[in-house]
N, CA and C atoms as a LAMMPS dump frame, in Angstrom:
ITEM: TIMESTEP
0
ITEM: NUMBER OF ATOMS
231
ITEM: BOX BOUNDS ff ff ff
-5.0000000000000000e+02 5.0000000000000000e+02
-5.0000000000000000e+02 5.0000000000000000e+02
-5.0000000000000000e+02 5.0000000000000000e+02
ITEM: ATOMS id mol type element x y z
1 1 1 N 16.973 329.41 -145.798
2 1 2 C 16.831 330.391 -144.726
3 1 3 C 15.85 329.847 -143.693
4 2 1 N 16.088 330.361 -142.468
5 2 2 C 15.167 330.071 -141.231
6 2 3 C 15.102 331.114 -140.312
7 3 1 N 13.889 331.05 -140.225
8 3 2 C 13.023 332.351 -139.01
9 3 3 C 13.329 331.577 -137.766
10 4 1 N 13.593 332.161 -136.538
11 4 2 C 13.915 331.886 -135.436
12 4 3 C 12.916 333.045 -135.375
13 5 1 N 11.807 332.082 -134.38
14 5 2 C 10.484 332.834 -134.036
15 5 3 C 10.083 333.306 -132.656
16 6 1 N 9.329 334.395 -132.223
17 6 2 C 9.907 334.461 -130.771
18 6 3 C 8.203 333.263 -129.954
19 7 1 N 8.793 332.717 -128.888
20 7 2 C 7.825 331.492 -128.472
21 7 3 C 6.438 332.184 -128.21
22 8 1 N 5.493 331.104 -128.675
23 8 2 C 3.854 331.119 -128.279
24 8 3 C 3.956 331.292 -126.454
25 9 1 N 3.157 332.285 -126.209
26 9 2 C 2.583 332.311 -125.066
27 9 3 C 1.341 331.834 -124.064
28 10 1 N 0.562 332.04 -124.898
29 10 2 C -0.936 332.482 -124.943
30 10 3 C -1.731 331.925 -125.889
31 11 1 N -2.288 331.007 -125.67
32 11 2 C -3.392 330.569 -126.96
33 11 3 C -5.035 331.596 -127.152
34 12 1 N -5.103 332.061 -125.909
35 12 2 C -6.571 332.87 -125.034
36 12 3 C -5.942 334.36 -125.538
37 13 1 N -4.687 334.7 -125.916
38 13 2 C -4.546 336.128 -126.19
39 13 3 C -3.277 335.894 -127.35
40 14 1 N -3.567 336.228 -128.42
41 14 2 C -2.702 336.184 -129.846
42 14 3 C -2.179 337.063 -129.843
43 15 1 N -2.301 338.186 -129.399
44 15 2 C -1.439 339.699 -129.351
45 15 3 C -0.588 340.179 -128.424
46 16 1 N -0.401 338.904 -127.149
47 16 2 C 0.548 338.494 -126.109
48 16 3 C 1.833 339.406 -126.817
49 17 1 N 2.385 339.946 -126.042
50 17 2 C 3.993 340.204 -126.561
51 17 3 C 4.731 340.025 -124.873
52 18 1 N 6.29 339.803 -125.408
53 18 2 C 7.404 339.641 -124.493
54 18 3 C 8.317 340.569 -125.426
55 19 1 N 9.869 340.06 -124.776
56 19 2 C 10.975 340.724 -125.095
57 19 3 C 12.107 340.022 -124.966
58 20 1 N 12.766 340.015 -126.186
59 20 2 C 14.047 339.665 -126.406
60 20 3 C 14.969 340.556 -125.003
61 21 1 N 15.284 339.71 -124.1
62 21 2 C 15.913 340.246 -122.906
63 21 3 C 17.09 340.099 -123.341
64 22 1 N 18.344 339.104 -123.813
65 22 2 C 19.735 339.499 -123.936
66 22 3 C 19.8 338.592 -125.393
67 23 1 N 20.746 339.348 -126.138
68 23 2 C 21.198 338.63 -127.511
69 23 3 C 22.498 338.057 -127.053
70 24 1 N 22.695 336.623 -127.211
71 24 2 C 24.002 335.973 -126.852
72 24 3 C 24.566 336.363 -127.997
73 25 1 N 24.511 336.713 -129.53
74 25 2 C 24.929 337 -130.815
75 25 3 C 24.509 338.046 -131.272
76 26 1 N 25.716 338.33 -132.477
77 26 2 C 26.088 339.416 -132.79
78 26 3 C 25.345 339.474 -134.46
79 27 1 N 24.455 340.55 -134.904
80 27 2 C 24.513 340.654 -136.35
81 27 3 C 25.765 340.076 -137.442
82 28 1 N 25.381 339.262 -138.387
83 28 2 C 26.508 338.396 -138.94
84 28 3 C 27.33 337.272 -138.467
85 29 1 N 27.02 337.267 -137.655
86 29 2 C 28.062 335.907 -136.387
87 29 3 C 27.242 334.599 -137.327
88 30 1 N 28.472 333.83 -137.582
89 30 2 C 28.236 332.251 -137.83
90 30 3 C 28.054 331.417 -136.694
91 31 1 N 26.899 330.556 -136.634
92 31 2 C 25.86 329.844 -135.404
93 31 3 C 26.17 328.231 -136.248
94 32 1 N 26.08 327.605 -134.817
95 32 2 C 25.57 326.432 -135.494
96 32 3 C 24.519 325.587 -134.962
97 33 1 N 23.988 324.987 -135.367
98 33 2 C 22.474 324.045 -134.885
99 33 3 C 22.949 323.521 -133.211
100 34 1 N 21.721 324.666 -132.684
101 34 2 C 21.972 324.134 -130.986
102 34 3 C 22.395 325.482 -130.445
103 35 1 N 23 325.848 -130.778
104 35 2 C 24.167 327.08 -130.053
105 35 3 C 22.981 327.814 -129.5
106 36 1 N 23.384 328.618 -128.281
107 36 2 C 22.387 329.719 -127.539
108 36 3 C 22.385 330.693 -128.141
109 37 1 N 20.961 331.451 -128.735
110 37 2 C 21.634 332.687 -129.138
111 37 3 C 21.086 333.631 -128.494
112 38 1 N 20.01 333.24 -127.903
113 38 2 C 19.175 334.694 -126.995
114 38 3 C 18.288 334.03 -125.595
115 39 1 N 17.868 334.951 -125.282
116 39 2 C 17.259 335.171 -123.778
117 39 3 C 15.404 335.376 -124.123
118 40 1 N 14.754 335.432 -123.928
119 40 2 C 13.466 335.764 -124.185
120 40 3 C 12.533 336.11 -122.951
121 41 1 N 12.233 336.95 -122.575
122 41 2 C 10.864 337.079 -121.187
123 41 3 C 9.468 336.865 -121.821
124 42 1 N 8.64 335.815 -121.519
125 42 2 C 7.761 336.029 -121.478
126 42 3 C 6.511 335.4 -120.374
127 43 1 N 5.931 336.061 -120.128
128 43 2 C 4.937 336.491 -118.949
129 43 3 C 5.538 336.907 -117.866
130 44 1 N 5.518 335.367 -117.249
131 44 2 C 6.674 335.308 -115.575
132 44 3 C 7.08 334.203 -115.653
133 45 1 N 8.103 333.78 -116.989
134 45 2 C 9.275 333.318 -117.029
135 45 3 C 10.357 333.667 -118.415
136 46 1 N 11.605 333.263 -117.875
137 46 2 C 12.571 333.595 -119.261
138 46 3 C 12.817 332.372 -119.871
139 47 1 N 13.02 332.514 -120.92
140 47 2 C 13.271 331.377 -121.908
141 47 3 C 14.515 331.381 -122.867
142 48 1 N 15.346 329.965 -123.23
143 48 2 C 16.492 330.319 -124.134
144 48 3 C 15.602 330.048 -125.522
145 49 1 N 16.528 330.627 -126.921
146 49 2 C 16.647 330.306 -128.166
147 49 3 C 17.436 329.842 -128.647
148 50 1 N 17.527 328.616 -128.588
149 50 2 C 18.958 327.88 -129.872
150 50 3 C 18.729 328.33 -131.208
151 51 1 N 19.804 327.999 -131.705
152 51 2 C 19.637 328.135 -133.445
153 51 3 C 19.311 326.982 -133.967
154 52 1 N 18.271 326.623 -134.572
155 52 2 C 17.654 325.608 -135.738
156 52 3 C 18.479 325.111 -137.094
157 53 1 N 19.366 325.592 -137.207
158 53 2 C 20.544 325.011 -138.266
159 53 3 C 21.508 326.399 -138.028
160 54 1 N 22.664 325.57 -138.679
161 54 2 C 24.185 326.129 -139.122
162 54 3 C 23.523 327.397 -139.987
163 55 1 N 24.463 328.767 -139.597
164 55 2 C 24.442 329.912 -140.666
165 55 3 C 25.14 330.639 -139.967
166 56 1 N 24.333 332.205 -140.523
167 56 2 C 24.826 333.309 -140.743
168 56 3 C 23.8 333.583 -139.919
169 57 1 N 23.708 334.797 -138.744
170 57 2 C 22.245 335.442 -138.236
171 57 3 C 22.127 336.358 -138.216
172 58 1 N 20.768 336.627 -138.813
173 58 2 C 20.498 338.017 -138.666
174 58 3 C 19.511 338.549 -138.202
175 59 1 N 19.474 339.674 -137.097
176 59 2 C 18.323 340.187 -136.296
177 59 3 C 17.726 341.149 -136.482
178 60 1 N 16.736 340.879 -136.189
179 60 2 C 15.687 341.24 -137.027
180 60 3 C 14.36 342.212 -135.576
181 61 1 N 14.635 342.222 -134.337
182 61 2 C 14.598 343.092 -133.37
183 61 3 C 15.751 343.458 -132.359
184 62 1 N 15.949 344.489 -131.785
185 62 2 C 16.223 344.709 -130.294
186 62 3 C 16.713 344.487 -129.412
187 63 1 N 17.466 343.93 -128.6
188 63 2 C 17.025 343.911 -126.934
189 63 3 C 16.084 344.857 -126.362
190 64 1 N 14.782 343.949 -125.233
191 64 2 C 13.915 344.916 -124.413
192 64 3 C 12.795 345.777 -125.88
193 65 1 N 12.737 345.037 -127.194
194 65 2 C 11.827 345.666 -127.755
195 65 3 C 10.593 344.816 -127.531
196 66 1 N 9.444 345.27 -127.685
197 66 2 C 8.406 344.135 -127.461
198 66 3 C 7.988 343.847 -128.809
199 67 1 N 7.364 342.296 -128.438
200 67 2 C 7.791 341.176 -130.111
201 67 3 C 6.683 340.41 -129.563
202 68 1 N 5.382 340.312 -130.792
203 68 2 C 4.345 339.747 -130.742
204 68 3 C 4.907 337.765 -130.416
205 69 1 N 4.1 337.128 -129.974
206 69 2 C 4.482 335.512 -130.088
207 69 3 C 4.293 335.479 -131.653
208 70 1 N 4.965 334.629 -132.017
209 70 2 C 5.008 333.731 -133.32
210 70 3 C 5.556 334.746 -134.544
211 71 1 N 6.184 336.256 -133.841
212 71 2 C 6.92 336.891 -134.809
213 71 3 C 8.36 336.312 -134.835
214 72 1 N 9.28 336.941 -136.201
215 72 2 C 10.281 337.002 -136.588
216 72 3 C 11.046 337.435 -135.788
217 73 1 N 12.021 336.561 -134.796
218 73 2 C 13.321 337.535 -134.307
219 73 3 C 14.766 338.005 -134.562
220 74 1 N 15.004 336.631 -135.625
221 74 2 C 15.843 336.509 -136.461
222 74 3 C 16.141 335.813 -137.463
223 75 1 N 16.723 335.553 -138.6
224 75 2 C 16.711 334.717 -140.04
225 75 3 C 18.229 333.882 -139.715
226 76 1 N 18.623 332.674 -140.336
227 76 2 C 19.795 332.067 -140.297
228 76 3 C 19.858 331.694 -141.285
229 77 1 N 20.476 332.073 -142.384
230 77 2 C 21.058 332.157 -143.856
231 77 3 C 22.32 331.305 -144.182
């Protein structure tokens, strides 16, 4: 299994949060290493998430919820 983590912001503030702005994937959708799977805002810029290996994904926030840096956004099984 692998945590797809949402990105460091802030080294000066650890409690920084952003937001998963668009999920390119669906709960259960098979990914493979590379593929886009989300959108991310944080501060004043957006950022992509590839997937880190071949699986299964599963999410684990939102769209537009706010998500500390270096939390869990999704697992790939």
């Amino acid at each position: 299994m692998a945590e797809i983590l949402f990105p460091a912001m802030s080294e000066n503030d650890p409690d920084a949060e952003g937001v998963v702005s668009t999920w390119f994937v669906a709960e259960g959708d098979v990914v493979e290493e590379g593929d886009l799977i989300a959108e991310v805002a944080v501060d004043k810029a957006d950022m992509e998430i590839v997937a880190s290996q071949a699986g299964t994904i599963s999410l684990l926030v939102a769209e537009d919820e706010g998500v500390k840096q270096n939390a869990p956004i999704a697992t790939i099984n």
